[in-house]
Phi, psi and omega in degrees: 000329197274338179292344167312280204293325164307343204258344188243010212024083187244110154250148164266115201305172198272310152005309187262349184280310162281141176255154197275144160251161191234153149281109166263130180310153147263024156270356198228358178290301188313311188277336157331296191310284190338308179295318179286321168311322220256342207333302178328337203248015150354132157224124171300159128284083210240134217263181144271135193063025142219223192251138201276164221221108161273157180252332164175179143346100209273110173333314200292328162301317140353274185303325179283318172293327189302311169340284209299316192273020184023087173266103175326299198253062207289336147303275181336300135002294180289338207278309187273350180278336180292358218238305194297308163311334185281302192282004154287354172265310175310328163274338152302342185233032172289000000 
């Protein structure tokens, strides 16, 4: 990757070079998964002559992985994954 970006004359700030670790609770490891399952199922807004805005996660997706990953509690589930999802958006559409 880094002969890429040499290649493209891409630096990376230095910020970005160590990756942060995070901790996930284990009251919070199931929707963590879920979000992490769903990375994929993003759905946009793409406005005409602009930049497409994502909006959230698409539910139906959601829901089938919680299914596949037979999640006991899936209101609950959704409720932190939806959390998870806000500040993820807050930083996507900076």
């Amino acid at each position: 990757m880094k002969s890429d970006l040499d290649a493209w004359g891409i630096t990376i700030p230095e910020r970005y070079k160590t990756p942060e670790r995070i901790v996930i609770w284990p009251e919070n490891a199931t929707a963590f998964d879920v979000f992490r399952d769903c990375a994929s199922q993003w759905r946009y807004l793409t406005p005409p002559m602009g930049n497409p805005i994502p909006m959230g996660i698409e539910r139906s997706q959601l829901e089938s992985t919680m299914r596949m990953l037979e999640v006991d509690d899936m209101r609950g589930t959704l409720r932190k994954i939806q959390h998870i999802e806000a500040g993820a958006l807050e930083v996507m559409r900076r």
